[in-house]
C-alpha positions in Angstrom: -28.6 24.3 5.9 -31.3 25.8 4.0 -34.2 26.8 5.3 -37.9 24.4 5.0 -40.6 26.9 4.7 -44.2 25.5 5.8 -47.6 27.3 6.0 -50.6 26.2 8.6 -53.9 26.0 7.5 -55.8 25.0 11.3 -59.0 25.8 12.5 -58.6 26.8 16.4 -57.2 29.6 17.9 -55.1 27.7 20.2 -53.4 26.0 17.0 -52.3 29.0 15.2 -49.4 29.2 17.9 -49.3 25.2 18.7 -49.1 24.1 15.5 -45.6 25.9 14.3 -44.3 25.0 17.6 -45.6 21.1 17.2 -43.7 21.5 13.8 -40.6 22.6 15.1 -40.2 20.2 18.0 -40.5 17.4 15.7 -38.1 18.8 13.1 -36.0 18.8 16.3 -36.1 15.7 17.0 -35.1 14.7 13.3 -32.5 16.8 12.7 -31.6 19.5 15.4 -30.1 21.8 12.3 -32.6 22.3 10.8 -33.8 25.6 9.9 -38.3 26.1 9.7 -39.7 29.1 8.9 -42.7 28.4 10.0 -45.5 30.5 8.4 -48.3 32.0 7.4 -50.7 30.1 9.7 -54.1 30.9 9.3 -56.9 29.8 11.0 -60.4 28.8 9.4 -62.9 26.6 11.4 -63.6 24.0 10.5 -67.4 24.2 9.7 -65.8 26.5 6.8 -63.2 24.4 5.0 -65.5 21.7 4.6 -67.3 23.7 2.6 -66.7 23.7 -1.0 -64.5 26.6 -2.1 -63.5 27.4 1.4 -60.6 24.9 1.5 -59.7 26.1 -2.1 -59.6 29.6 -1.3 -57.1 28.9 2.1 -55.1 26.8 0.3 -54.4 29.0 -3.0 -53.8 32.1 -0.4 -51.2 30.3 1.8 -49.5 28.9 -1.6 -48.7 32.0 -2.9 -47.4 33.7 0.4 -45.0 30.6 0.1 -43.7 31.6 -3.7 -45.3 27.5 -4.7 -42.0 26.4 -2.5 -42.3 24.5 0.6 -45.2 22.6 2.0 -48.9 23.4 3.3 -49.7 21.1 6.7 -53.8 21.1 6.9 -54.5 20.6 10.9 -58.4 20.6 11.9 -59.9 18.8 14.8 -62.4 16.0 13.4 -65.5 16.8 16.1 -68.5 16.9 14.0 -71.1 14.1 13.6 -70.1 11.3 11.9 -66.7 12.9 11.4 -63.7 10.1 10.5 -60.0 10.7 9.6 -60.2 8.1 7.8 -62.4 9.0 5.2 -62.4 12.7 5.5 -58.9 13.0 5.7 -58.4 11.5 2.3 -61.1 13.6 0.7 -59.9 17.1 2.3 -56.1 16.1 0.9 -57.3 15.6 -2.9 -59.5 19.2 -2.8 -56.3 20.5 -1.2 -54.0 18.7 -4.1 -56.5 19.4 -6.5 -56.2 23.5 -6.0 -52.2 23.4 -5.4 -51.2 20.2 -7.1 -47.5 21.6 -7.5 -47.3 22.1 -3.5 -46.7 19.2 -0.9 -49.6 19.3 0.8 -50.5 17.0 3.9 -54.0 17.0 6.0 -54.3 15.6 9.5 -57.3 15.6 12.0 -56.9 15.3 14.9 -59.6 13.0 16.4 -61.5 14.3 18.7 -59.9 17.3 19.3 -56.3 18.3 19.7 -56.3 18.2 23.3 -57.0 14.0 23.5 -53.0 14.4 22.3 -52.6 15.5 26.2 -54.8 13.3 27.5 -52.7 10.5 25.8 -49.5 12.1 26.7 -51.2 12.5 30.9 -48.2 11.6 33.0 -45.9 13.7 31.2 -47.7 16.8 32.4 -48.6 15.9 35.7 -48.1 19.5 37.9 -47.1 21.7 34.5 -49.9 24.4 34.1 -52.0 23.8 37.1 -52.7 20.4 36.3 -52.8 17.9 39.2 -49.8 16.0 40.4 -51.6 12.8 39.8 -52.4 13.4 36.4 -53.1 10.1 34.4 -54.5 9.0 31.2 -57.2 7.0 30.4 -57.5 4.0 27.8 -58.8 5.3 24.5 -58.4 9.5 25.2 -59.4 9.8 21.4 -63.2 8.8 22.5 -63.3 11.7 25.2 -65.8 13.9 24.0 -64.3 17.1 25.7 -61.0 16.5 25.9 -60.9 20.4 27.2 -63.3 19.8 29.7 -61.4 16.8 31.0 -58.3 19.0 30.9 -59.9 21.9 32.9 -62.0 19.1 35.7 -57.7 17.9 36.8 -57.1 21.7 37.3 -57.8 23.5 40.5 -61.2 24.3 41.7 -62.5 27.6 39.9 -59.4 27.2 37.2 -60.2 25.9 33.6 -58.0 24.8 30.5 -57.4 28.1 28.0 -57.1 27.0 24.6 -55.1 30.1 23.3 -53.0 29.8 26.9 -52.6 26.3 28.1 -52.7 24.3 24.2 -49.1 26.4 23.1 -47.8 25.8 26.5 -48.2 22.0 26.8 -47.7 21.5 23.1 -43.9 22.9 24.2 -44.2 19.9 27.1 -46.1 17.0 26.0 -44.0 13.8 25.7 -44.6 13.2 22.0 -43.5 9.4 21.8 -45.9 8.5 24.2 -48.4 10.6 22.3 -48.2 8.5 19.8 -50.1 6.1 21.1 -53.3 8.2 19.9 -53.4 7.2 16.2 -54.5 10.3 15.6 -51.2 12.0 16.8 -49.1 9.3 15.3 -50.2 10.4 12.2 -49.7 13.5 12.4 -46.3 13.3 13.8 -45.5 10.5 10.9 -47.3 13.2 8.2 -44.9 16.9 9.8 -41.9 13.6 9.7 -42.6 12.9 5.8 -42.9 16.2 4.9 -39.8 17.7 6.7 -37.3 15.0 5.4 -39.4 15.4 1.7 -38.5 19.5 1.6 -35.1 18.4 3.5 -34.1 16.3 0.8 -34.1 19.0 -1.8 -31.5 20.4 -0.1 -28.8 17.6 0.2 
C-alpha cells in the first residue's frame, strides 16, 4: 500500500496533535492498511484565516510541502458571532479551492468547539483523564457554549480540562460512532472518510 499524504490547516493548539490522530483512527477504521503520513499541520486561529489572504497564504504553504499530491483537511472551531457551518463552511472551501484548485481540499467546523465532539461522545470517557465516573452527555452538546469549561466542571475539584493535554488524549478515546451524533462531527468524520477512500483510490 502506498502511502495517503494529508496536511492540517487548524486553528487550536490542542488540534495540531488531535487532528492527525483523528485522521488516522478513522483511516483505521476504513482500512487498517493503510499507510497516512500525516503532515505539515499548522495552526492559524481562526480570527486569521477568515481574513482575506490569510487562508490563501496557509493553504498555498501547506500545498507545496505536499509536492500538489495528497489532500489539505481545513479544521477550525466555528465560535464567533453569528458563526454557521453551513454557510461559512462552503465559503472557506471555494477561497481554499480557489488558491489550490489542483489539491483535494475539504473544510470542516466544528460547531461550537471541538470539545462538544466529547460532550457528545460522554459515556465513552466516563473515568479516562480525571473525568468523573458518571460522566453523561446532554441533548444538543453542540449549543454548549464552553464545551471546555463543561469538560473541566466533571473533573476533580481544583483540576481543569488542558487543551494541548486532555484534547490529544481523548481524541485517542472517544467513541467516534456515537460522536456522530453531533452533525458537526458527522461531517467531519464523513469529509477525513471521502477524502481517504478519494487519495486511496489512486492507488488501486
Amino acid at each position: 500500500m502506498n502511502e495517503i499524504r494529508i496536511a492540517a490547516i487548524v486553528d487550536g493548539h490542542g488540534e495540531v496533535e488531535s487532528v492527525p490522530l483523528l485522521i488516522r483512527r478513522i483511516a483505521s477504521e476504513i482500512d487498517p492498511s493503510i499507510l497516512i503520513n500525516v503532515k505539515p499541520t499548522i495552526r492559524k486561529p481562526a480570527n486569521q484565516l477568515k481574513k482575506e489572504g490569510e487562508l490563501e497564504k496557509a493553504v498555498e504553504y501547506v500545498a507545496r510541502k505536499l509536492d500538489g499530491d495528497g489532500g489539505i483537511l481545513i479544521l477550525i472551531d466555528c465560535d464567533w458571532d453569528g458563526g454557521c457551518p453551513k454557510t461559512d463552511a462552503p465559503a472557506l472551501l471555494n477561497r481554499a479551492r480557489f488558491t489550490r484548485s489542483d489539491m483535494l481540499i475539504s473544510v470542516v467546523l466544528a460547531y461550537k468547539e471541538y470539545e462538544a465532539w466529547f460532550i457528545a461522545a460522554a459515556e465513552s470517557l466516563r473515568g479516562k483523564r480525571r473525568l468523573s465516573e458518571t460522566l453523561t452527555s446532554v441533548d444538543n452538546p453542540e449549543q454548549i457554549r464552553g464545551a471546555k469549561e463543561w469538560l473541566s466542571h466533571r473533573m476533580p475539584q481544583n483540576d481543569s480540562y488542558s487543551e494541548t493535554l486532555d484534547q490529544p488524549a481523548l481524541t485517542a478515546l472517544f467513541d467516534m460512532q456515537a460522536a456522530r451524533r453531533a452533525n458537526s462531527f458527522d461531517k467531519c468524520y464523513r469529509e477525513i472518510a471521502c477524502m481517504i477512500n478519494r487519495l486511496k483510490a489512486d492507488f488501486d
